[in-house]
mmCIF file of the N, C-alpha and C atoms, coordinates in Angstrom:
data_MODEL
# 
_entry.id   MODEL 
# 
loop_
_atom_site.group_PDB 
_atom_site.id 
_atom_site.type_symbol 
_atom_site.label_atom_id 
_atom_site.label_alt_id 
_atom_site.label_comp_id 
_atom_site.label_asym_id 
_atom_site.label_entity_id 
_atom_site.label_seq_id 
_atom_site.pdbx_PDB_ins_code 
_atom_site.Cartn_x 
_atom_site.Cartn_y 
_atom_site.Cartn_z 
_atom_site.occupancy 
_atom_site.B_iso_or_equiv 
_atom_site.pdbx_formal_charge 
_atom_site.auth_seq_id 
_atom_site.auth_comp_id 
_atom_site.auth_asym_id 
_atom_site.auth_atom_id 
_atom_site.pdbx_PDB_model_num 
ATOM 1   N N  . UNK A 1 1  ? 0.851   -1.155  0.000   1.00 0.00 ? 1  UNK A N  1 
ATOM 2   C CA . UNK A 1 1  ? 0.000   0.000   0.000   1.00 0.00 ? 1  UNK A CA 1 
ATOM 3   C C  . UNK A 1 1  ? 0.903   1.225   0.000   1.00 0.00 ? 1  UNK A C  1 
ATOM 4   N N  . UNK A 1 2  ? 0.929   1.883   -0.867  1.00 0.00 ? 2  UNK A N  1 
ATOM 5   C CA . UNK A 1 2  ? 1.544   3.441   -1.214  1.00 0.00 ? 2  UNK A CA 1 
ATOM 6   C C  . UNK A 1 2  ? 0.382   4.710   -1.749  1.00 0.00 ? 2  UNK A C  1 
ATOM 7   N N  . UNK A 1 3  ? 1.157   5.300   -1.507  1.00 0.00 ? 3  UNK A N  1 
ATOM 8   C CA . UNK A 1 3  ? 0.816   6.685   -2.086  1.00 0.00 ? 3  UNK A CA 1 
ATOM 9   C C  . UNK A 1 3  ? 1.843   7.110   -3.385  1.00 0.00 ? 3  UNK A C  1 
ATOM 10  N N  . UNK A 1 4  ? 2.056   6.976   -4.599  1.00 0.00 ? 4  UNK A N  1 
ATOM 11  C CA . UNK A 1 4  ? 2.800   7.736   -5.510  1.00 0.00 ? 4  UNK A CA 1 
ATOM 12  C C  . UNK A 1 4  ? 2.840   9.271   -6.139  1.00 0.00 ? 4  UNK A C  1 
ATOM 13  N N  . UNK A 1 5  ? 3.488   9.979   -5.699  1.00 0.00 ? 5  UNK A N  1 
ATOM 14  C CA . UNK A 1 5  ? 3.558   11.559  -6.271  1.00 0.00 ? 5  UNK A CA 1 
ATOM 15  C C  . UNK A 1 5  ? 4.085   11.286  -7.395  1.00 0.00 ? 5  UNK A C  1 
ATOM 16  N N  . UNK A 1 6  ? 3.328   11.932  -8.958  1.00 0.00 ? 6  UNK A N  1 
ATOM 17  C CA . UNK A 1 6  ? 4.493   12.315  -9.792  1.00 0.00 ? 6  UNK A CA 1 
ATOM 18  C C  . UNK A 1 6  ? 3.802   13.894  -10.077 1.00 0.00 ? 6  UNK A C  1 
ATOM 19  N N  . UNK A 1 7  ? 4.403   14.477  -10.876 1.00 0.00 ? 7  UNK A N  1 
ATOM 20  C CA . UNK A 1 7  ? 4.752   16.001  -11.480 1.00 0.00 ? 7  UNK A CA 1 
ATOM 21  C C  . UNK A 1 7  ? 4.184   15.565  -13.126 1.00 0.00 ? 7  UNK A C  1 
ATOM 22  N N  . UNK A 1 8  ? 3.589   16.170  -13.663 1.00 0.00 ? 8  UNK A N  1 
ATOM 23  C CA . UNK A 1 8  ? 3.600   15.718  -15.505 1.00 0.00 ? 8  UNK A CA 1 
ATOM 24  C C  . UNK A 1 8  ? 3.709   17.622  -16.094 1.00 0.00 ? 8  UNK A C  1 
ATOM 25  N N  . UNK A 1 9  ? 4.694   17.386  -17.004 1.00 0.00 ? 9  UNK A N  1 
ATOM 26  C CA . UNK A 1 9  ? 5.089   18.487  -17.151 1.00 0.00 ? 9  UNK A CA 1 
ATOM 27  C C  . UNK A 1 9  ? 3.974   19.334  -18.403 1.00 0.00 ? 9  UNK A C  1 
ATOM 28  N N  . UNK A 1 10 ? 3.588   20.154  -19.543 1.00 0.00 ? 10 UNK A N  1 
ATOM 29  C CA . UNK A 1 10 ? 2.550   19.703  -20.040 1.00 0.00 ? 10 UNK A CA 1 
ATOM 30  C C  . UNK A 1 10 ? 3.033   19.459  -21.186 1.00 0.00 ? 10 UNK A C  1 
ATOM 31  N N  . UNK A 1 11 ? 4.146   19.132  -21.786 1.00 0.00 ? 11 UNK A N  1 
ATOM 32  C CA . UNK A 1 11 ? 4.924   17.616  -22.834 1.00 0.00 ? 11 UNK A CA 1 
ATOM 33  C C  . UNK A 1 11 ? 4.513   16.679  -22.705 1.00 0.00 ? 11 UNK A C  1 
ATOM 34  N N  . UNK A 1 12 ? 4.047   16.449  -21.500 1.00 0.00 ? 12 UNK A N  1 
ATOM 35  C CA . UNK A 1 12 ? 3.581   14.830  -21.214 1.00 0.00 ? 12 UNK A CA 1 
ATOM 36  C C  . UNK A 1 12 ? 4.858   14.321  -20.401 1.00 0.00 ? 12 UNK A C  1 
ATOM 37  N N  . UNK A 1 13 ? 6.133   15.093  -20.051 1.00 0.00 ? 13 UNK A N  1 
ATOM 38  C CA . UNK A 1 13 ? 7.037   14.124  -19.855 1.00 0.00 ? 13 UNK A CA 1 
ATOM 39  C C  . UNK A 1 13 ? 6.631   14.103  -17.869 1.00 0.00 ? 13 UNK A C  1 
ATOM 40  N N  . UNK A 1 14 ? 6.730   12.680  -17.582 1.00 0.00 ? 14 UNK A N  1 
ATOM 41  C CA . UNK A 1 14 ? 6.703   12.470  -16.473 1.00 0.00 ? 14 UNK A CA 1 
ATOM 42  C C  . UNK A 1 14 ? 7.730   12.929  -14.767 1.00 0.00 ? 14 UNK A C  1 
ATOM 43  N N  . UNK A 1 15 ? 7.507   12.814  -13.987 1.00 0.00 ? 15 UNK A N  1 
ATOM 44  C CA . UNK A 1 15 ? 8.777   12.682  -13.022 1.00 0.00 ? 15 UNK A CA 1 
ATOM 45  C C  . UNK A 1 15 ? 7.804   12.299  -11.955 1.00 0.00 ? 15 UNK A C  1 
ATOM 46  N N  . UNK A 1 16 ? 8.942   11.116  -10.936 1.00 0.00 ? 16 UNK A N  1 
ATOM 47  C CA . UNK A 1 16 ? 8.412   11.005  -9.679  1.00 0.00 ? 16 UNK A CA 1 
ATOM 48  C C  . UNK A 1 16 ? 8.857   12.113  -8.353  1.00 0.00 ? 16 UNK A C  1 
ATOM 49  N N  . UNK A 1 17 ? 7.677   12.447  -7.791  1.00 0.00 ? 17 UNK A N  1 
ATOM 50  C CA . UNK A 1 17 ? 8.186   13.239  -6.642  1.00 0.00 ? 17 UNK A CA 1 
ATOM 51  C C  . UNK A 1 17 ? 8.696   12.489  -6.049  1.00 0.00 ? 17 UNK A C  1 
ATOM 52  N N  . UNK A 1 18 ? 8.051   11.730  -5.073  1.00 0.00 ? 18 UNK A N  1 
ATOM 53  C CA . UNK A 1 18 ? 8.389   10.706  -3.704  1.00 0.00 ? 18 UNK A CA 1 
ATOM 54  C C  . UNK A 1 18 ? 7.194   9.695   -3.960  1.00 0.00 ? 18 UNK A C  1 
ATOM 55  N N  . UNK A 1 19 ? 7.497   8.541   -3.131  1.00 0.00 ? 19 UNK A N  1 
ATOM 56  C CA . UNK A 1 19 ? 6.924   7.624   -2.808  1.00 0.00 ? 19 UNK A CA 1 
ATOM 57  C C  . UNK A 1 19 ? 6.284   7.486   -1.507  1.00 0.00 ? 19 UNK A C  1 
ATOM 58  N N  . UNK A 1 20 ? 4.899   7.780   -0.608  1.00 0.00 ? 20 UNK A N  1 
ATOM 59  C CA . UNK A 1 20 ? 4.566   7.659   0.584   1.00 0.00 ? 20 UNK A CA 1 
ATOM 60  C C  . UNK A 1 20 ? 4.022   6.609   0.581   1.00 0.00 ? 20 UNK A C  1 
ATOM 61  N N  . UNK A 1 21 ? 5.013   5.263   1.879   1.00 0.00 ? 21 UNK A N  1 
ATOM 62  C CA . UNK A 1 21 ? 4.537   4.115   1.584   1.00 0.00 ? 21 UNK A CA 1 
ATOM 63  C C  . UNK A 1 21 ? 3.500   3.793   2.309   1.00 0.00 ? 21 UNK A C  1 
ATOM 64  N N  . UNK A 1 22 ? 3.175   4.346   3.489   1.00 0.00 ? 22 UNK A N  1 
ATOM 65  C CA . UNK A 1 22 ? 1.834   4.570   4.143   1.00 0.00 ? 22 UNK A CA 1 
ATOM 66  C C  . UNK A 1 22 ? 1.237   5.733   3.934   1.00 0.00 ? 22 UNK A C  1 
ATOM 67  N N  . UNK A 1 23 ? 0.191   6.149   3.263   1.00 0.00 ? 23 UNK A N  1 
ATOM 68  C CA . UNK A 1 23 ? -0.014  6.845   3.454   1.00 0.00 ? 23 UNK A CA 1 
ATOM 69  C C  . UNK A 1 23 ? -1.024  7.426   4.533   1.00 0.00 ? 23 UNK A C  1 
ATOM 70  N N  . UNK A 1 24 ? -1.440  8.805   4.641   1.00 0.00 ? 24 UNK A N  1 
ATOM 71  C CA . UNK A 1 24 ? -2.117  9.102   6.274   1.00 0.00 ? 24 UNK A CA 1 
ATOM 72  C C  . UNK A 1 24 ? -3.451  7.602   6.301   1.00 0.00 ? 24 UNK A C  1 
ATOM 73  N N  . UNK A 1 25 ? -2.948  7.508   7.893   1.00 0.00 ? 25 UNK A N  1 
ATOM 74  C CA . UNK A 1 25 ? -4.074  6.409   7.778   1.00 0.00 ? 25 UNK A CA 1 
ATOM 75  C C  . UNK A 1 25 ? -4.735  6.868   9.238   1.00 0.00 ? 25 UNK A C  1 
ATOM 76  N N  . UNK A 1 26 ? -5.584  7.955   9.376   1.00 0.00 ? 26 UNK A N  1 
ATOM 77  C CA . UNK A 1 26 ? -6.092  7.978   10.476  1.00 0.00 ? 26 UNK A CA 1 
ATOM 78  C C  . UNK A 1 26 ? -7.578  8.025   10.273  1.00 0.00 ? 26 UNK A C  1 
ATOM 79  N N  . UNK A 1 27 ? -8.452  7.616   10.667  1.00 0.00 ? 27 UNK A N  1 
ATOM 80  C CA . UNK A 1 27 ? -10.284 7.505   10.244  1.00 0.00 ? 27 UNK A CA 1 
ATOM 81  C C  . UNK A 1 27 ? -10.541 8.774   9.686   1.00 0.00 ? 27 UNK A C  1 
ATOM 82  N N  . UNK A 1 28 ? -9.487  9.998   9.560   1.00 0.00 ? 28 UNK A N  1 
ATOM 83  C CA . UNK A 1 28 ? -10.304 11.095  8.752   1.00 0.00 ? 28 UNK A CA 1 
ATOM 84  C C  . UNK A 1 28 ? -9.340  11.188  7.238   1.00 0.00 ? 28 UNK A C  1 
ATOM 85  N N  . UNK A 1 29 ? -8.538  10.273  7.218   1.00 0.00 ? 29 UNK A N  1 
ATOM 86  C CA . UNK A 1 29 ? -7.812  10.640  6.203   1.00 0.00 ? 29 UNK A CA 1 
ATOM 87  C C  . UNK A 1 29 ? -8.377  9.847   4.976   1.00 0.00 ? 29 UNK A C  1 
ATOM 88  N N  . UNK A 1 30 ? -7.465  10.198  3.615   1.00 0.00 ? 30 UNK A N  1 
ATOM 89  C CA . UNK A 1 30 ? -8.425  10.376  2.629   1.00 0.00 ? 30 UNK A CA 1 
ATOM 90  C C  . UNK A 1 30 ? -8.494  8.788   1.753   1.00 0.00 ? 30 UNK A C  1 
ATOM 91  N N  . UNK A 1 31 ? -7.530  7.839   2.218   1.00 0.00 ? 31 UNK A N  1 
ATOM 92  C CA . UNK A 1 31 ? -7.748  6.499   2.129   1.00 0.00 ? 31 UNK A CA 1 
ATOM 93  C C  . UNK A 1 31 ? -8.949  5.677   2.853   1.00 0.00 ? 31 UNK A C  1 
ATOM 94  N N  . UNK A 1 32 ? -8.974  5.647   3.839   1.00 0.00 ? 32 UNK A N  1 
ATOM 95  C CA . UNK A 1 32 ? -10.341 5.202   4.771   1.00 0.00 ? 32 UNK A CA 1 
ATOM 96  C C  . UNK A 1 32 ? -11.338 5.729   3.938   1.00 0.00 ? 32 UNK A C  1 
ATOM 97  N N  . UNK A 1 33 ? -11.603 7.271   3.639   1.00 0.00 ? 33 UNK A N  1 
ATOM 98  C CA . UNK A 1 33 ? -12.652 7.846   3.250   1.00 0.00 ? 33 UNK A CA 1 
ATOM 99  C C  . UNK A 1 33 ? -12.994 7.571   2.511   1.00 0.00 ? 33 UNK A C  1 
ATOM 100 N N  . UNK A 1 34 ? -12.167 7.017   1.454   1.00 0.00 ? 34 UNK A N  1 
ATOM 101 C CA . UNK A 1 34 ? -12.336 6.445   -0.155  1.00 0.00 ? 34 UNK A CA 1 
ATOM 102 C C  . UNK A 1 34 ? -12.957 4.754   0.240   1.00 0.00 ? 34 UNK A C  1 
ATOM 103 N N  . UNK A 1 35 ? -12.874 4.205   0.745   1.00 0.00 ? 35 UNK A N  1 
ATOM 104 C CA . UNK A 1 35 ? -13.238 3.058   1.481   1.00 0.00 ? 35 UNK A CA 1 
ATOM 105 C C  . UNK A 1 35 ? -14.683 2.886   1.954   1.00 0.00 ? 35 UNK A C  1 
ATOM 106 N N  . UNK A 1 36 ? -14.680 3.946   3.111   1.00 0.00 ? 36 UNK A N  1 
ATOM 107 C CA . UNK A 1 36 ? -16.046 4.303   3.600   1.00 0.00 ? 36 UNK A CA 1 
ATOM 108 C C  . UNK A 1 36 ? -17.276 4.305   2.568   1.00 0.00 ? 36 UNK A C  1 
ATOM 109 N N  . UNK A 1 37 ? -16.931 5.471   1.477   1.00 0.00 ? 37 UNK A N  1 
ATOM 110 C CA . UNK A 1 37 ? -17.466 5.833   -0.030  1.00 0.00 ? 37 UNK A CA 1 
ATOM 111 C C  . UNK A 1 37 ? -18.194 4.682   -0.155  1.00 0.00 ? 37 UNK A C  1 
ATOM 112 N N  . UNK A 1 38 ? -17.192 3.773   -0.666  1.00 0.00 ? 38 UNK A N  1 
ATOM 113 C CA . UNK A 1 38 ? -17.492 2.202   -1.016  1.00 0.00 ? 38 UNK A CA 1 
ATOM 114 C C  . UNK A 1 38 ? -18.512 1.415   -0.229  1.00 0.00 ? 38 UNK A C  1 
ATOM 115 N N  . UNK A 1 39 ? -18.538 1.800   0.789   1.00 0.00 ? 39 UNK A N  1 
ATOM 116 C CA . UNK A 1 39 ? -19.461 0.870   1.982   1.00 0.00 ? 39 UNK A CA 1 
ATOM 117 C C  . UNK A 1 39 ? -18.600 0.433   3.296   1.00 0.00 ? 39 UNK A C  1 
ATOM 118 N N  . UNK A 1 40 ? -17.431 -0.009  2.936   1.00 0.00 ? 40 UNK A N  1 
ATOM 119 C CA . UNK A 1 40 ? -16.482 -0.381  3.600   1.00 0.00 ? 40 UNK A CA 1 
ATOM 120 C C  . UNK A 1 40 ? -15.627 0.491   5.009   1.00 0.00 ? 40 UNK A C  1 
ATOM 121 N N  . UNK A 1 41 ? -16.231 0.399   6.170   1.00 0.00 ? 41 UNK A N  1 
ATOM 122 C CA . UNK A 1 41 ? -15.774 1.391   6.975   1.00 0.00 ? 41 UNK A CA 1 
ATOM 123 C C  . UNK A 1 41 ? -14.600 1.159   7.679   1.00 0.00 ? 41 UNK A C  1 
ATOM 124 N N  . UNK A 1 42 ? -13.853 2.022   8.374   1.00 0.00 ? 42 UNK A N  1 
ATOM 125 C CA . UNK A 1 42 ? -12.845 2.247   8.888   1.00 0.00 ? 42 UNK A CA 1 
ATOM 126 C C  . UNK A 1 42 ? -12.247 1.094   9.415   1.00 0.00 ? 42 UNK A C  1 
ATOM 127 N N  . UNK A 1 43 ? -13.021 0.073   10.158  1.00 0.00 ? 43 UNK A N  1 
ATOM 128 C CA . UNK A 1 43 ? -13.058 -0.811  11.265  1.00 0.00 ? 43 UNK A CA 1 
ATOM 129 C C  . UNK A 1 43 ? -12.877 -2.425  10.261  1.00 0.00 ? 43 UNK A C  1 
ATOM 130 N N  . UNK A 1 44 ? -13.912 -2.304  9.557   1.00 0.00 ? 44 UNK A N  1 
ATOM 131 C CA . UNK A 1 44 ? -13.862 -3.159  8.529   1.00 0.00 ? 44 UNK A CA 1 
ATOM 132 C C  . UNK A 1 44 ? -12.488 -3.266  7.444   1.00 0.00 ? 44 UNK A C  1 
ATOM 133 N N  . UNK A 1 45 ? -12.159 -2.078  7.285   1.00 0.00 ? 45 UNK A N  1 
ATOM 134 C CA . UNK A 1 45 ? -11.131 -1.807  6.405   1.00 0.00 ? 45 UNK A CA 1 
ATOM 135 C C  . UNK A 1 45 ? -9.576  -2.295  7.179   1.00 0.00 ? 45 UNK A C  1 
ATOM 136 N N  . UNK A 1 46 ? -9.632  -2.101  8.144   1.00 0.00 ? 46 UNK A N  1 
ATOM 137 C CA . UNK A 1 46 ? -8.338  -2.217  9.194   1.00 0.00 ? 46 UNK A CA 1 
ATOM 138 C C  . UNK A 1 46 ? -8.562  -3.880  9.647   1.00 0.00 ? 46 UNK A C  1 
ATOM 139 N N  . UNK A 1 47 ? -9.860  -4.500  9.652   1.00 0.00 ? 47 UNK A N  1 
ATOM 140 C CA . UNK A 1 47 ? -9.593  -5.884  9.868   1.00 0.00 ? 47 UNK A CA 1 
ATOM 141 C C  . UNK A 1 47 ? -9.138  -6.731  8.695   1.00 0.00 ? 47 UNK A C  1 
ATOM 142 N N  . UNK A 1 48 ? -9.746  -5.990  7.562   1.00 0.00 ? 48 UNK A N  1 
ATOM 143 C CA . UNK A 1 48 ? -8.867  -6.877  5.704   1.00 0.00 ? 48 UNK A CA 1 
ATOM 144 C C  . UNK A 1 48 ? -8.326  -6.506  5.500   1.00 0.00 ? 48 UNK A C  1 
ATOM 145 N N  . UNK A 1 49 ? -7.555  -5.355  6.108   1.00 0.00 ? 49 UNK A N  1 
ATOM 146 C CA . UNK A 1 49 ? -6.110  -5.241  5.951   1.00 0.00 ? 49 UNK A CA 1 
ATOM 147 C C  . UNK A 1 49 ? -4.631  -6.525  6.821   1.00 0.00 ? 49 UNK A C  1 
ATOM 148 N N  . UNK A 1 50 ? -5.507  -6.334  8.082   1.00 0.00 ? 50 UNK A N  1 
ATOM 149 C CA . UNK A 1 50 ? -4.916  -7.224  9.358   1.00 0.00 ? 50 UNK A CA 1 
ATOM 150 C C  . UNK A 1 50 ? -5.148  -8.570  8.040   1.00 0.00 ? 50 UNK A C  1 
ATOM 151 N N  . UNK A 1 51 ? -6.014  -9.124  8.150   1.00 0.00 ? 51 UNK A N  1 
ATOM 152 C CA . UNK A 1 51 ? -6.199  -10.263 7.736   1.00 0.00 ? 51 UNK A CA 1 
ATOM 153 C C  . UNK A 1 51 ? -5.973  -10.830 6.335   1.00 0.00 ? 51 UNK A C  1 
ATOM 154 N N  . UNK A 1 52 ? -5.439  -9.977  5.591   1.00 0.00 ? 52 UNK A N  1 
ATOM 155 C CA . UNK A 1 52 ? -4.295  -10.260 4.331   1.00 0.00 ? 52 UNK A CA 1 
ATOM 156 C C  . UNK A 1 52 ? -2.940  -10.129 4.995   1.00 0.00 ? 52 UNK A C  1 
ATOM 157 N N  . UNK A 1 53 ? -2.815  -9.388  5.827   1.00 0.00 ? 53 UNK A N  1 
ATOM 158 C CA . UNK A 1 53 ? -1.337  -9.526  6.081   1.00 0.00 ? 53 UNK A CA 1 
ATOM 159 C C  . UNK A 1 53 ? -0.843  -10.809 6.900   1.00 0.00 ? 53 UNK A C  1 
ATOM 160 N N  . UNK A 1 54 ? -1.937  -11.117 8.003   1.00 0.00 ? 54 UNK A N  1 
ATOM 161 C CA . UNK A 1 54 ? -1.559  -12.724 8.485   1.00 0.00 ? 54 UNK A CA 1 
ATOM 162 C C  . UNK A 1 54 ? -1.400  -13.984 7.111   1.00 0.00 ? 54 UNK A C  1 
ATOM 163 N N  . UNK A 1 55 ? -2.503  -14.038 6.601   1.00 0.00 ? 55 UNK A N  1 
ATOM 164 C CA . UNK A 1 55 ? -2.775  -14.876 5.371   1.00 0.00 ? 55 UNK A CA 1 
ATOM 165 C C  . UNK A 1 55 ? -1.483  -14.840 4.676   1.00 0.00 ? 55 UNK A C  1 
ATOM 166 N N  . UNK A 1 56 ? -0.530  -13.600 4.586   1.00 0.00 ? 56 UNK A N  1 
ATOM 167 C CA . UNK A 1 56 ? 0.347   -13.170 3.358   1.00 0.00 ? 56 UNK A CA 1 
ATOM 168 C C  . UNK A 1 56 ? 1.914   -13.916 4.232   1.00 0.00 ? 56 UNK A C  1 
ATOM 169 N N  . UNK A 1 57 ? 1.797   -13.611 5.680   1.00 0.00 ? 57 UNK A N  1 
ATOM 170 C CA . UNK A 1 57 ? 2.390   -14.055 6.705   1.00 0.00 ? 57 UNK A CA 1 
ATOM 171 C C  . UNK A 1 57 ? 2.805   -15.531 6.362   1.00 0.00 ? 57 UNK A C  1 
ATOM 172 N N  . UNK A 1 58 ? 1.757   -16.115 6.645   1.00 0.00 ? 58 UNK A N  1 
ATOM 173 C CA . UNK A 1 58 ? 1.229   -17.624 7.025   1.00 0.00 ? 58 UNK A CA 1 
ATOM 174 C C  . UNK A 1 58 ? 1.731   -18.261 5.488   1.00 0.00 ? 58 UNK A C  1 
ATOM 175 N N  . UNK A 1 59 ? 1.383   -17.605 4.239   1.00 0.00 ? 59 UNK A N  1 
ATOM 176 C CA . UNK A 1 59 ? 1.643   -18.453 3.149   1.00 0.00 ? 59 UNK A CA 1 
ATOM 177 C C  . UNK A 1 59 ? 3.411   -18.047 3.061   1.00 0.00 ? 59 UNK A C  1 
ATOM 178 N N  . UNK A 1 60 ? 3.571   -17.050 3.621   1.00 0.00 ? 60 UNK A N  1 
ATOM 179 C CA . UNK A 1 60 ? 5.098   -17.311 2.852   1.00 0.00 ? 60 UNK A CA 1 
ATOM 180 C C  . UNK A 1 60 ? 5.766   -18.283 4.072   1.00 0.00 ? 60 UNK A C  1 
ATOM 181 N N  . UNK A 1 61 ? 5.551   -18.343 5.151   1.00 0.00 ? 61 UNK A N  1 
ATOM 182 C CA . UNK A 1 61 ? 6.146   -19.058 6.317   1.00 0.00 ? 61 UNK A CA 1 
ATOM 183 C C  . UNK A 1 61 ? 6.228   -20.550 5.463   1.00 0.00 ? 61 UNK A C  1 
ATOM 184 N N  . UNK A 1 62 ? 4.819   -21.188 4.772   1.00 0.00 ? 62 UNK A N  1 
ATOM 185 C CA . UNK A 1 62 ? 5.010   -22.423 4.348   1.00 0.00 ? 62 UNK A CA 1 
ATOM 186 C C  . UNK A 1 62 ? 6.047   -22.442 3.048   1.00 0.00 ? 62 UNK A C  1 
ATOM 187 N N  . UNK A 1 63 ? 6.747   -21.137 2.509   1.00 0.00 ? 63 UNK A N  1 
ATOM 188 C CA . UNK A 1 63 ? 7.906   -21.539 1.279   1.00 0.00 ? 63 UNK A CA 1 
ATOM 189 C C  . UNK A 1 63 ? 9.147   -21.710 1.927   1.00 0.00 ? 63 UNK A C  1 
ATOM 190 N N  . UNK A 1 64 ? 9.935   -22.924 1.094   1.00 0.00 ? 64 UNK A N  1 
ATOM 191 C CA . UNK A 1 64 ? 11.365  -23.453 1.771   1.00 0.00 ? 64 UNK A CA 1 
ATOM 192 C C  . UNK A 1 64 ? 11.884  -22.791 0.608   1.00 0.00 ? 64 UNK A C  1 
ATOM 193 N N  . UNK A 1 65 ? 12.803  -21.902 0.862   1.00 0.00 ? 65 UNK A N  1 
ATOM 194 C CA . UNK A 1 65 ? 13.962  -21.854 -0.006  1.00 0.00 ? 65 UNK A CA 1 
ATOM 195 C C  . UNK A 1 65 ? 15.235  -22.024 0.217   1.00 0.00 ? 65 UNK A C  1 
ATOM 196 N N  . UNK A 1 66 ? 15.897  -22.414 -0.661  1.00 0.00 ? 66 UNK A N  1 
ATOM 197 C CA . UNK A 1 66 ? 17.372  -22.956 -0.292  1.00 0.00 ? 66 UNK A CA 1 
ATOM 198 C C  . UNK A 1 66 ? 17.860  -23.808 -1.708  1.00 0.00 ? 66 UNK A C  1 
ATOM 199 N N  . UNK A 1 67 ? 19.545  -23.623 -1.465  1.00 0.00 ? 67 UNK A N  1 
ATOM 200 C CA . UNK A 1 67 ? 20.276  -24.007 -2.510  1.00 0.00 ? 67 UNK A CA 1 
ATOM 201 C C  . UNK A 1 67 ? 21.006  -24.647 -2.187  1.00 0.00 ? 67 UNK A C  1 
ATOM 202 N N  . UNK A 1 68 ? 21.124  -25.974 -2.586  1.00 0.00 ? 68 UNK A N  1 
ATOM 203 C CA . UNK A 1 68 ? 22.377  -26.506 -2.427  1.00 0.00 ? 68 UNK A CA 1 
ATOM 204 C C  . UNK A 1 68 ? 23.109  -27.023 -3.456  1.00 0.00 ? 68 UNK A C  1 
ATOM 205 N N  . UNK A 1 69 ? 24.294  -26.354 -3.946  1.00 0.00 ? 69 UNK A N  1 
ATOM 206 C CA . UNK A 1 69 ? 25.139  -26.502 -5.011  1.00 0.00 ? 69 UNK A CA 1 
ATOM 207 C C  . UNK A 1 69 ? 25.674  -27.856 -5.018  1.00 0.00 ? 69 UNK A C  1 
ATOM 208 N N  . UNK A 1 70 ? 25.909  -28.582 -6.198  1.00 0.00 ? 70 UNK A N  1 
ATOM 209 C CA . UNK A 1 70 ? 26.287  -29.306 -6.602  1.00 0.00 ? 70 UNK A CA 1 
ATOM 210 C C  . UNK A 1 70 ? 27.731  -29.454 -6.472  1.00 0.00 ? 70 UNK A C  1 
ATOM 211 N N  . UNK A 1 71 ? 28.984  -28.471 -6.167  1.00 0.00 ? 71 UNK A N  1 
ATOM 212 C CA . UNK A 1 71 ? 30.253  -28.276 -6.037  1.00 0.00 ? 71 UNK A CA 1 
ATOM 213 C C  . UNK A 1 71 ? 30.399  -27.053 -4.996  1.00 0.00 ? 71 UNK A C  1 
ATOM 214 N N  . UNK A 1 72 ? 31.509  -26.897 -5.483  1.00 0.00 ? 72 UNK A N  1 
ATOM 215 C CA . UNK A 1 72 ? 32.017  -25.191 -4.252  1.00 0.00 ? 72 UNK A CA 1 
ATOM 216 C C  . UNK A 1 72 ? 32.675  -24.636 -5.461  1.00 0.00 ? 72 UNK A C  1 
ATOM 217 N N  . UNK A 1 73 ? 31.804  -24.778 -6.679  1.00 0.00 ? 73 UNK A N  1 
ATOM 218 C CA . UNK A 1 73 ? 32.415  -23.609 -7.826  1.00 0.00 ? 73 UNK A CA 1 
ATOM 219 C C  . UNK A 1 73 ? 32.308  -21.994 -7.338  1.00 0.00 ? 73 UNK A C  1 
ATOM 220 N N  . UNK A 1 74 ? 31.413  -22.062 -6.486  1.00 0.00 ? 74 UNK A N  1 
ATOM 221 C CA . UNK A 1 74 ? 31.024  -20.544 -6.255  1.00 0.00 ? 74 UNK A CA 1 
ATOM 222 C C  . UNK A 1 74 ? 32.185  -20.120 -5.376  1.00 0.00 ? 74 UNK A C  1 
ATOM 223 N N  . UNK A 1 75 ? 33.333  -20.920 -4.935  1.00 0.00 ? 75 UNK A N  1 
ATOM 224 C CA . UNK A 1 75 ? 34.237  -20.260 -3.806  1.00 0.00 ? 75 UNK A CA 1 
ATOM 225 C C  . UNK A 1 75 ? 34.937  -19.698 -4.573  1.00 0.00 ? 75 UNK A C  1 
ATOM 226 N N  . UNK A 1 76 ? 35.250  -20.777 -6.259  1.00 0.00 ? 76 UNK A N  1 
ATOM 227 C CA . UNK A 1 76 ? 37.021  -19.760 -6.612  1.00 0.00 ? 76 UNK A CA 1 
ATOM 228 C C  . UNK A 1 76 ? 37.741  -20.908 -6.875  1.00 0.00 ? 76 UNK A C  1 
ATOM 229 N N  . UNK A 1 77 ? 38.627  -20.533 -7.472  1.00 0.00 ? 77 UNK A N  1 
ATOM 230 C CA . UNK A 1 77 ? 39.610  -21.740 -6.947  1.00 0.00 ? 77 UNK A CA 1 
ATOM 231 C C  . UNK A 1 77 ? 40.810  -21.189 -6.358  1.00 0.00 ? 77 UNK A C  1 
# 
């Protein structure tokens, strides 16, 4: 979840300001509100948030990654 600033110049050519990776998240700010709009209120919105992030948690906990090389080419000789 972000917020992206860009600038468009009127060429069309683009630029990024900054990146806000949270953006304001307090029950009056303008993410919730956009939510609310929808049907979806503050309370509701903050529990499917919670509850993709466990889910997102929980599925990567079950990936094994790991390598095990066939030699020690990677040291050098």
């Amino acid at each position: 979840m972000a917020r992206v600033d860009f600038l468009v110049q009127r060429d069309g050519k683009i630029f990024l300001n900054e990146i806000n990776t949270l953006p304001g998240f307090t029950s009056i700010s303008m993410y919730p509100k956009m939510w609310e709009a929808s049907g979806i209120s503050y309370a509701e919105l903050l529990d499917r948030l919670i509850g993709y992030a466990v889910e997102r948690h929980d599925a990567k906990k079950k990936l094994k990654t790991f390598y095990t090389p066939k030699s020690d080419w990677y040291k050098g000789s």
